[in-house]
N, C-alpha and C positions, 0 to 999 in steps of 0.2 A: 372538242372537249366535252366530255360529260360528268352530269351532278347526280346522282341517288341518293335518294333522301329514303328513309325508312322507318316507318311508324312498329313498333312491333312489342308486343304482341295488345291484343286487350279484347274481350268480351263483348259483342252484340244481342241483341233480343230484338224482336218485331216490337214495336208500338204504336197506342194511336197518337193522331197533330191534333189533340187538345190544343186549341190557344195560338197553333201556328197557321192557320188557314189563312190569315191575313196578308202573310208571304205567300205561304206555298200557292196560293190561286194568282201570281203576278209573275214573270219573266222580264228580263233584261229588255226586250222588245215591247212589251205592252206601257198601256199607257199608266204612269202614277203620278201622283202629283207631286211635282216638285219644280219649287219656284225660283231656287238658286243655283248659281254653279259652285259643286263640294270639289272640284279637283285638285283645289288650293290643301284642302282638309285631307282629301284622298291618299296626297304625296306623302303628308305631315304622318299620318297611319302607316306610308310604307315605310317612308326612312325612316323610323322609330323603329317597326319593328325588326325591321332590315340593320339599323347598329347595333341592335340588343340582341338578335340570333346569332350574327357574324363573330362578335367578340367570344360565345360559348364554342362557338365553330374551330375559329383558327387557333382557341388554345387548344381544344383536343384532337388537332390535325395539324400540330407543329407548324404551324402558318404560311401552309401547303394543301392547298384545296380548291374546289370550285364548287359554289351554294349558289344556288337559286332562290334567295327569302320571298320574293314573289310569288313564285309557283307553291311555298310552302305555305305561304297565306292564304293564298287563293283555295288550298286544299282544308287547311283548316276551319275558315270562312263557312266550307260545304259544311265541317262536324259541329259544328255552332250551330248551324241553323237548323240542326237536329237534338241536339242535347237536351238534357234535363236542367231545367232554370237555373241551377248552380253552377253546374260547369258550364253551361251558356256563354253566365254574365265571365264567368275565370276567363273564357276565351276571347270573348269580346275585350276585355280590359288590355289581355295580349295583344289582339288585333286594330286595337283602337276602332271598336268597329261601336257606329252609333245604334240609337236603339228603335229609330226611325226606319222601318222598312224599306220605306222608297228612297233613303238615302243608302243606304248600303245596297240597295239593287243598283243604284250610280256606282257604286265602290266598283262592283262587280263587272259591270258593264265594264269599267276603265282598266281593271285589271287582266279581263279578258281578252281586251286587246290590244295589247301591247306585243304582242309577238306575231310581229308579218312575213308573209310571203315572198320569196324571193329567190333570184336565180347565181344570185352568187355569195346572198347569206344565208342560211337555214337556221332556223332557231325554232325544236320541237320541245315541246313541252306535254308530259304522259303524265295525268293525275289519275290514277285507280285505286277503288277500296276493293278488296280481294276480300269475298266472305266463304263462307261457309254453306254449301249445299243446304245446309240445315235451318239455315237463318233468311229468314222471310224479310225483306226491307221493307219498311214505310214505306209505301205506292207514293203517299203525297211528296215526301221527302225525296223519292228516286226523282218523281218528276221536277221538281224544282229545281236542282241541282243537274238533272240532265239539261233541261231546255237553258240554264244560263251557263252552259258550260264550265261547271265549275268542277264537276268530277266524274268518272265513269266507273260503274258499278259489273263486274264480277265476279260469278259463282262457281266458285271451286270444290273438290271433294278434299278438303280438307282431314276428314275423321278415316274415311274410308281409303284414301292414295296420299296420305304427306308427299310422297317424293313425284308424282306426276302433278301435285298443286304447285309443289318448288320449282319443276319444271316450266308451269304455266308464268309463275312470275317470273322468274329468268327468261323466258319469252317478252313480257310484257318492258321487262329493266332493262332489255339488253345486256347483261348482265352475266357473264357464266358464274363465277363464285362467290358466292352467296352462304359461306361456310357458318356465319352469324347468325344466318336470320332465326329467329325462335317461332316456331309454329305450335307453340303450346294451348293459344288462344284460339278463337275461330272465325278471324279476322285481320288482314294487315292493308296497311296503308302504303302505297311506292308513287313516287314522288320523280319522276326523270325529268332533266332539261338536258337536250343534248345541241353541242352550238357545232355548225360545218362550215366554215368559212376558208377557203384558202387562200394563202399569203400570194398566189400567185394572181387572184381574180382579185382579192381587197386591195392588193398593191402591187398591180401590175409593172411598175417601173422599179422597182427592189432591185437590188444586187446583193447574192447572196453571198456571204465571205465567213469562211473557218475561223471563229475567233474564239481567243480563251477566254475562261470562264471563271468568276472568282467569288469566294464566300463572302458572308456580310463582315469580315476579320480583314480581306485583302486579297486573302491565300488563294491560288490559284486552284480547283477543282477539277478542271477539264476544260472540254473544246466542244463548241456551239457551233451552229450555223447563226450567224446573223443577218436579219435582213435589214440591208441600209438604204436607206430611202432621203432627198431630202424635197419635202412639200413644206407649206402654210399648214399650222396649226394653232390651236389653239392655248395659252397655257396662263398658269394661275397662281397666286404664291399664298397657301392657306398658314394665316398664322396662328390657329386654332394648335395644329401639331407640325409646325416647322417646316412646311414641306412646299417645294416644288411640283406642279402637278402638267402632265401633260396629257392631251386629250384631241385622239387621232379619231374622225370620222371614218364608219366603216358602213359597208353596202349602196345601194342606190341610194340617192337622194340623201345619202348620210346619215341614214334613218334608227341606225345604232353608231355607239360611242364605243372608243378602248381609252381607259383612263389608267394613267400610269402616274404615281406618287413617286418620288426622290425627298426621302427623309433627309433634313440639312444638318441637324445635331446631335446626333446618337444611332445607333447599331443595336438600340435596345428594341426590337420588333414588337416583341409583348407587349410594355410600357406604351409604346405608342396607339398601339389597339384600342387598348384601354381608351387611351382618352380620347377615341372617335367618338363624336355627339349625330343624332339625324342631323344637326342644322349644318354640318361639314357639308352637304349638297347645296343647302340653300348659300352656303360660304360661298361653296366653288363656280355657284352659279352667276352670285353676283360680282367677283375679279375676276372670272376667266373674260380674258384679250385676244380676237386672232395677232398671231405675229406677224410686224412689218416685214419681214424678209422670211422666207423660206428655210427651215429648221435640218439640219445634218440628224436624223432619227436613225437609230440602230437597236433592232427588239431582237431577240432570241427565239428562234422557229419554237415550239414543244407541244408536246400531245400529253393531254394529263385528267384522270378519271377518277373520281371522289365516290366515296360509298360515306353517308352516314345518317346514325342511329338518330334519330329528329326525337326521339323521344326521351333520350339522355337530357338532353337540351331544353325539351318542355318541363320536366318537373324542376331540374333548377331554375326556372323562371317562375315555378308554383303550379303549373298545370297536373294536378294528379289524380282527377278524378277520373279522369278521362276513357284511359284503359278497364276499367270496368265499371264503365256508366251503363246500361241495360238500355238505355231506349237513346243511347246517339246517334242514330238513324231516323229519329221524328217519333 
């Protein structure tokens, strides 16, 4: 499965880190002081901004999609801590990000790594800002943002080749049609998570079986493969939005989740969106029960690839400086 996310277009400039040198001379590995543990705070910053992206998301992708709000924060987080004091704090307030240096260097840390290694889950995550031959980046800013891995910076010819730039990011997205993307600026932002998992290593005892397939009405649609499996799982009954939720361990040590909801009173998919809150996590965290007995599961195989505009998404949330702030690079 893969997610593209895509910033586009908006305006750069070199500037000096007036005021930011406090960060920029710290990385995720050095020492700062910090005397608490924020990962309670950390979570609370991502499932917020994670229901409040998701819901702009699955209405303008018919609620058929796949978003990575992590990776998009994680990318955002980088143009924060570059920006000019206004759109700073606009991003910050998005990101619920504190105003404590060393505590958002913890953010960072945490959001860093969460995506591990492994031999029968892959989970890549490609944060690049694509500039402009032309555009000189903040040195202090490049380095900040490189050493905590928060984003990686390329220089494209832009003014001079449009179409060998669009080729470099169709490189970079994996990506071949890219018929959208607007290069009228001199800078964009790509955003890939891409997950590799097969049904035959996550769940090696599956039986796969031709089974029909029906819309949210009843109606029958087609014919799936389904893999039916039956193990211990986990499951949870959120009555925040009615729902059954089941929640299948996937990779070594179980080290990623697949979470599957069963809405119990209504077929209204939209309406339900909506009334997702962040605390739905902290819900599901505190009812979900492994099962006494071993669960008859049946998931439907599918390969499915999202492209979207993250910047349609940002100004209805209020973020609108953004795209032509001159010094979001530091």
């Amino acid at each position: 499965m893969k997610s593209v996310a895509l910033f586009i277009p908006f305006i750069l400039t070199s500037a000096f880190a007036i005021g930011f040198q406090e960060i920029y001379s710290r990385n995720v590995g050095s020492s700062c002081p910090l005397y608490r543990d924020v990962t309670i705070d950390y979570r609370t910053a991502i499932y917020e901004f994670a229901t409040e992206t998701y819901k702009d998301v699955a209405t303008r992708s018919l609620y058929h999609f796949i978003f990575s709000p992590l990776s998009v924060w994680i990318m955002l987080a980088a143009v924060a801590e570059g920006a000019d004091p206004y759109t700073k704090q606009q991003l910050f307030r998005l990101l619920r990000l504190p105003n404590d240096p060393c505590v958002r260097l913890k953010y960072y840390q945490l959001a860093t790594s969460r995506y591990l290694p492994g031999d029968d889950v892959s989970i890549v995550s490609t944060r690049s800002l694509v500039v402009d031959q032309s555009v000189v980046v903040n040195p202090h800013w490049h380095d900040f943002v490189s050493k905590n891995n928060l984003i990686d910076v390329v220089s494209v010819p832009f003014r001079y080749d449009p179409e060998g730039s669009l080729n470099a990011i169709r490189y970079l997205s994996s990506v071949s049609s890219l018929s959208n993307l607007d290069l009228s600026g001199n800078s964009v932002f790509v955003d890939v998570m891409d997950y590799n998992g097969l049904w035959s290593t996550a769940f090696s005892d599956a039986i796969i079986q031709r089974s029909s397939f029906y819309d949210f009405l009843g109606q029958k649609i087609g014919s799936v493969d389904m893999m039916k499996v039956t193990r211990p799982a986990k499951m949870a009954y959120l009555a925040s939005i009615n729902a059954k939720v089941l929640d299948l361990p996937v990779g070594v040590d179980n080290r990623y989740r697949m979470l599957f909801a069963l809405i119990l009173d209504s077929n209204d998919l939209a309406a339900k969106i909506q009334m997702i809150r962040s605390t739905v996590v902290i819900e599901y965290m505190s009812y979900s029960r492994e099962s006494y007995i071993p669960i008859d599961i049946a998931i439907p195989r599918f390969k499915m690839t999202s492209e979207i505009n993250v910047r349609q998404i940002l100004e209805n949330l209020g973020v609108n400086n953004l795209w032509t702030d001159p010094t979001v690079t530091g």
